[in-house]
N, C-alpha and C positions, 0 to 999 in steps of 0.2 A: 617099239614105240607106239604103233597104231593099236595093240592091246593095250595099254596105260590110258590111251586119251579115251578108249571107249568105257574102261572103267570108269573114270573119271566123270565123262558124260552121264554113265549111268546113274551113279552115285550122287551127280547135281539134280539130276530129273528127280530122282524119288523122294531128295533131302524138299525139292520146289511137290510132288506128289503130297508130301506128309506137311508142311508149313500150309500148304493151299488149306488141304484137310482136316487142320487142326482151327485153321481160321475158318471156313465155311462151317464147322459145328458151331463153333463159338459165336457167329455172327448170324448165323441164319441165311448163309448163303445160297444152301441146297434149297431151300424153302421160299428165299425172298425173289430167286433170280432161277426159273424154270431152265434154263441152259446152261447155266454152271456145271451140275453134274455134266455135260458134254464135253467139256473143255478136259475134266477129270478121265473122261473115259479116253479122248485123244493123248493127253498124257501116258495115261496108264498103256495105254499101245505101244505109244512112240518108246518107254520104259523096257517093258516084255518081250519087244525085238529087237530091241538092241543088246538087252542082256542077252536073251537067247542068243544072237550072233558071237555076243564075247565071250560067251561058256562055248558055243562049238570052236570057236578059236584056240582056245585055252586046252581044250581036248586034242588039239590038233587032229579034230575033224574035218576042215576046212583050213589051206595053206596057202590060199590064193582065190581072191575074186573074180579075176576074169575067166575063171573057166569055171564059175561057180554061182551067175547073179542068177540063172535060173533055181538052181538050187535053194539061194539063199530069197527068194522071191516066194517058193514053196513052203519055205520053213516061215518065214516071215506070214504068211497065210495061213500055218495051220496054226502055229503058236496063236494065233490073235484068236482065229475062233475057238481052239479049247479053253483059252484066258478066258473070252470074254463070254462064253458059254458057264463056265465053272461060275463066274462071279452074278451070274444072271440066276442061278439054281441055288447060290448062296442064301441071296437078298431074297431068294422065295422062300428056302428051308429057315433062315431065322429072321423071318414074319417082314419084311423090309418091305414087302411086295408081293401081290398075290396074281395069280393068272387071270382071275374072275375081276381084277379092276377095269374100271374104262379104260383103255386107251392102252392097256399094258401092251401089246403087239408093237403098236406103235414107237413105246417108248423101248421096246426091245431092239426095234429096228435103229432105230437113231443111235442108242448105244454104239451098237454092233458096227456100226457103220463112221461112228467117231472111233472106235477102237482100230477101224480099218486103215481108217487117215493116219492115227498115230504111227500106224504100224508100216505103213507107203514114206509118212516122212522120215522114220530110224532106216527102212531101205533103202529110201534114196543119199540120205545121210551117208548110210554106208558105204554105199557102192562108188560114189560120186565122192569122196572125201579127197583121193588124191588123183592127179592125173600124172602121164608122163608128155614130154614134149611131143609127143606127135598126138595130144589126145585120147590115148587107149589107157584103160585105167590097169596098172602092170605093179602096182607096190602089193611087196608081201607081204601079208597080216602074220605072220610066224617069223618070228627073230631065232634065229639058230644060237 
């Protein structure tokens, strides 16, 4: 069951990722409203570690959280900075963005840093989804 609803999650996130997307081209959002793409890049986090989480699930990589939040705290951190690494190198190799502009560091870092938040809220999402009565989070993510 807890790999269904995290598909499912995923699959709302990126159907709201491409709708957001599709209107910000169309309306001039990325353009009219300087922090919009931020919201996009926190999505796009919050997206990338959750899936990552429900692919190592599905591998039966990971069969259990609780002895696993460091683990999946690490994945959750590296995933976001190779995502959001690769999509920064993208928007430079086809012309989106160039290194020599004002201010690009900066807006590197803001990214990066909203792709962090995304990526902090699919982990705490995660981790924190079920509890058992005494408080300790004990539900297995693998259905036999």
């Amino acid at each position: 069951m807890a790999q269904k609803r995290f598909f499912i999650v995923s699959l709302i996130t990126i159907f709201v990722i491409a709708v957001l997307h599709y209107l910000a081209f169309k309306y001039y959002w990325y353009w009219n409203f300087s922090w919009f793409h931020l919201i996009m890049h926190l999505l796009g986090g919050f997206w990338f570690t959750l899936t990552t989480f429900w692919f190592l699930i599905r591998l039966n990589y990971i069969n259990t959280i609780v002895r696993h939040k460091r683990k999946f705290f690490v994945i959750m951190i590296v995933s976001v900075v190779v995502v959001g690494l690769s999509w920064e190198i993208f928007e430079i190799l086809s012309g989106f963005t160039s290194i020599k502009e004002s201010g690009y560091l900066n807006s590197l870092m803001n990214d990066l840093v909203s792709n962090f938040i995304g990526g902090f809220v699919a982990y705490f999402y995660f981790i924190k989804r079920k509890r058992c009565e005494t408080g300790v989070i004990c539900e297995k993510i693998v259905e036999k």
